[in-house]
C-alpha positions in Angstrom: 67.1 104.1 89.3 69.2 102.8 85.7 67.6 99.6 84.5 71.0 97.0 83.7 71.5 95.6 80.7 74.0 92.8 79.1 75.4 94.5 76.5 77.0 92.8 73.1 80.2 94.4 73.7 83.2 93.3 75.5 84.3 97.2 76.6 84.3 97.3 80.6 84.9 93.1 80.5 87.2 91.7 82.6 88.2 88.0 81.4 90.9 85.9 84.2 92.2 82.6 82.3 95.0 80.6 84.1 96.7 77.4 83.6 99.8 75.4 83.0 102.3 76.5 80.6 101.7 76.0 76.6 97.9 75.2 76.7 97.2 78.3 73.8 96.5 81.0 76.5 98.4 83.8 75.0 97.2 82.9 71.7 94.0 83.2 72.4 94.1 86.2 74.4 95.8 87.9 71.4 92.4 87.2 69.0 90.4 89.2 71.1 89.9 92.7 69.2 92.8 95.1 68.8 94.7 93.7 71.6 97.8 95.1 73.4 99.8 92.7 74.6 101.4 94.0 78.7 104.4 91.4 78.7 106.0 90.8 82.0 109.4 89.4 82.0 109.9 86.9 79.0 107.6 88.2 76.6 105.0 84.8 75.3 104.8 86.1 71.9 106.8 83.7 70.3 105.7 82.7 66.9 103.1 85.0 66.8 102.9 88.0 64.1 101.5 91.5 64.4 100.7 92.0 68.2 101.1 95.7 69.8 102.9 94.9 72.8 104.8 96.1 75.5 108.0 95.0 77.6 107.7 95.9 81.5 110.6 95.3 83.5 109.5 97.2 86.5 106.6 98.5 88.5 107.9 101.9 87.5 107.3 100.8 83.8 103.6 99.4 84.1 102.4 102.6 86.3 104.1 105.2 83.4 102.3 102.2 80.9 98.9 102.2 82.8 98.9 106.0 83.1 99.0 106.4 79.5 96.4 104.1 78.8 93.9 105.4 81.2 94.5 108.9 81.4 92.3 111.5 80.0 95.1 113.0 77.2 94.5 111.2 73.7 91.8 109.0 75.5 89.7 108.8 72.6 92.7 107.8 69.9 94.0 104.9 72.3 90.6 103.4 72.8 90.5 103.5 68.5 93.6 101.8 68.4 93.0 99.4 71.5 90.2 97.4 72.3 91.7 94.4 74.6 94.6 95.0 77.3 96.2 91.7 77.9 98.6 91.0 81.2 100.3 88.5 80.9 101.9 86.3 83.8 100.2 88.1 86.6 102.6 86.8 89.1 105.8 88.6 88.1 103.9 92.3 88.0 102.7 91.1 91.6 107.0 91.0 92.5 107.4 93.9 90.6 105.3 95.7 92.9 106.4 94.0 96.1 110.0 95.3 95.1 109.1 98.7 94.2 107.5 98.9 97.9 110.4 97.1 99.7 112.5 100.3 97.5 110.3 102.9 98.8 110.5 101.5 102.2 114.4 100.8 101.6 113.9 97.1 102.7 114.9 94.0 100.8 111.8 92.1 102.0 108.3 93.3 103.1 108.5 91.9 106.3 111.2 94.0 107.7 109.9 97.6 107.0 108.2 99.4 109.5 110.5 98.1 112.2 109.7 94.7 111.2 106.2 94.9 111.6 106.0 94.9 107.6 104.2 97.1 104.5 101.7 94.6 104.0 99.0 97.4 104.0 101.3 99.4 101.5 101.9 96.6 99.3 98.1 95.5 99.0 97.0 100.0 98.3 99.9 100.4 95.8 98.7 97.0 93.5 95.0 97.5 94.3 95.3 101.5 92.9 97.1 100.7 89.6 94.6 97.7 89.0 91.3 99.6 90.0 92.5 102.3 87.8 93.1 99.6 84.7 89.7 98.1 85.6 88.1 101.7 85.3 89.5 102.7 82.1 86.8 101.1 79.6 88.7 98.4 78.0 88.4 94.9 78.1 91.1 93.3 80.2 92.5 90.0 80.2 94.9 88.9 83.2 96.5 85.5 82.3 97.9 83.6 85.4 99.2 80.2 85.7 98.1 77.6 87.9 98.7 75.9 90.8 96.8 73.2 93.7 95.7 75.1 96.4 95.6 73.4 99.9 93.0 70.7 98.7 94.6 69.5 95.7 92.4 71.8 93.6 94.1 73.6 90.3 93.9 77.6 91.1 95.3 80.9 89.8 98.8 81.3 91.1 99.3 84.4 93.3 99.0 86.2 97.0 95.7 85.1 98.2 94.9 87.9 100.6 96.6 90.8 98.3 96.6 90.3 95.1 94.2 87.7 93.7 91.0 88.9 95.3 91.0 92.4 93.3 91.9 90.4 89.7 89.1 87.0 90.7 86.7 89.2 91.9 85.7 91.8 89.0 86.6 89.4 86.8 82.7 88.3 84.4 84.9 85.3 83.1 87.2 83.0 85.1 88.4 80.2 82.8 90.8 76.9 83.6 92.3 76.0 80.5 92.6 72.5 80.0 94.8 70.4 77.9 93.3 67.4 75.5 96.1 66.2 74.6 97.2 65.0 71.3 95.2 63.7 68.6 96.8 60.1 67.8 96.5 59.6 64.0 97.5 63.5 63.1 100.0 63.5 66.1 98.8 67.6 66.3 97.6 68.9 69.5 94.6 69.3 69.7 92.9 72.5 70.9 92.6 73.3 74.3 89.1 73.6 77.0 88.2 76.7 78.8 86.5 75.6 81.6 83.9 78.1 82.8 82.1 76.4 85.4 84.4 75.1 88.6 84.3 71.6 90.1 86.3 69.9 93.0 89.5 69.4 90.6 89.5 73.2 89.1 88.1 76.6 90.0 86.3 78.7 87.5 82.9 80.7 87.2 80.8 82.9 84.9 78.6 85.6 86.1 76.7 86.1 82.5 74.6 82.7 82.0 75.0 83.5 78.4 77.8 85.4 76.0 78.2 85.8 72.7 
């Protein structure tokens, strides 16, 4: 058998934060080295300089995007250029896929393909293949969600529960809350925000490393 080791490198990392809007998650994710910013929708670059990034406006975008980036041709150039792949607003790639599937299926919703027995299974393969093949492709990746109180009142990633969280929350090494502090009252700056790391009976959050650098 290998002998495991933690290495002092963040290649292979996978890093979930999610919160409530405006709490410095974007920011924060674009400091990670040579990043490459995956903007769904409204991109959340605003007012920052100097970030690779690219616009997706479809499922059919992000798979021709996540082909480049993991395939074999120039594999050794992009991981040069890129170090950090960050996805932004999880959510609205998640309805990007559903609508590619209710197109392929020519349904408006999920629920009426298959004779209205639904693509549930189809919807859950076609995200779970394009994110496996993202989690495979050496990087470190950072999926930034927002948040939302689950069914006991505790903050949680926003997002399909039995589809499309569980392949995100569960490779993820690093699942952060980011928590506001507020303002500091003599400056009247913010002040920087908390990454949670451990989860409690108000937020959910875990580390599998006891220890990074």
């Amino acid at each position: 058998p290998q002998v495991s080791k933690v290495v002092k490198s963040t290649d292979n990392l996978v890093i979930t934060t999610y919160g409530y809007g405006v709490l410095g998650k974007t920011p924060v994710a674009c400091q990670m080295e040579k990043p490459c910013y995956l903007a769904f929708g409204k991109s959340g670059l605003d007012g920052l300089n100097n970030v690779p990034f690219f616009s997706i406006k479809s499922w059919a975008d992000f798979k021709s995007i996540n082909k480049i980036l993991c395939g074999k041709k120039d594999a050794e150039a992009i991981h040069d250029m890129y170090k950090t792949i960050i996805l932004d607003e999880m959510e609205i790639l998640y309805k990007y896929c559903n609508e590619y599937v209710c197109q392929v299926n020519g349904v408006t919703k999920i629920k009426e393909a298959n004779s209205g027995y639904g693509a549930w299974g189809d919807l859950k393969s076609e995200w779970e293949t394009e994110i496996l093949r993202l989690l495979g492709s050496g990087f470190c990746i950072m999926f930034i969600l927002h948040s939302a109180p689950d069914d006991n009142g505790r903050e949680f990633p926003v997002g399909d529960i039995k589809r499309m969280l569980p392949i995100i929350l569960n490779h993820s090494a690093i699942i952060g809350c980011v928590k506001g502090n507020g303002v500091n009252q003599e400056s009247g700056k913010p002040i920087h925000s908390s990454l949670m790391l451990a989860g409690t009976d108000e937020y959910f959050a875990r580390t599998r490393n006891e220890y990074f650098d």
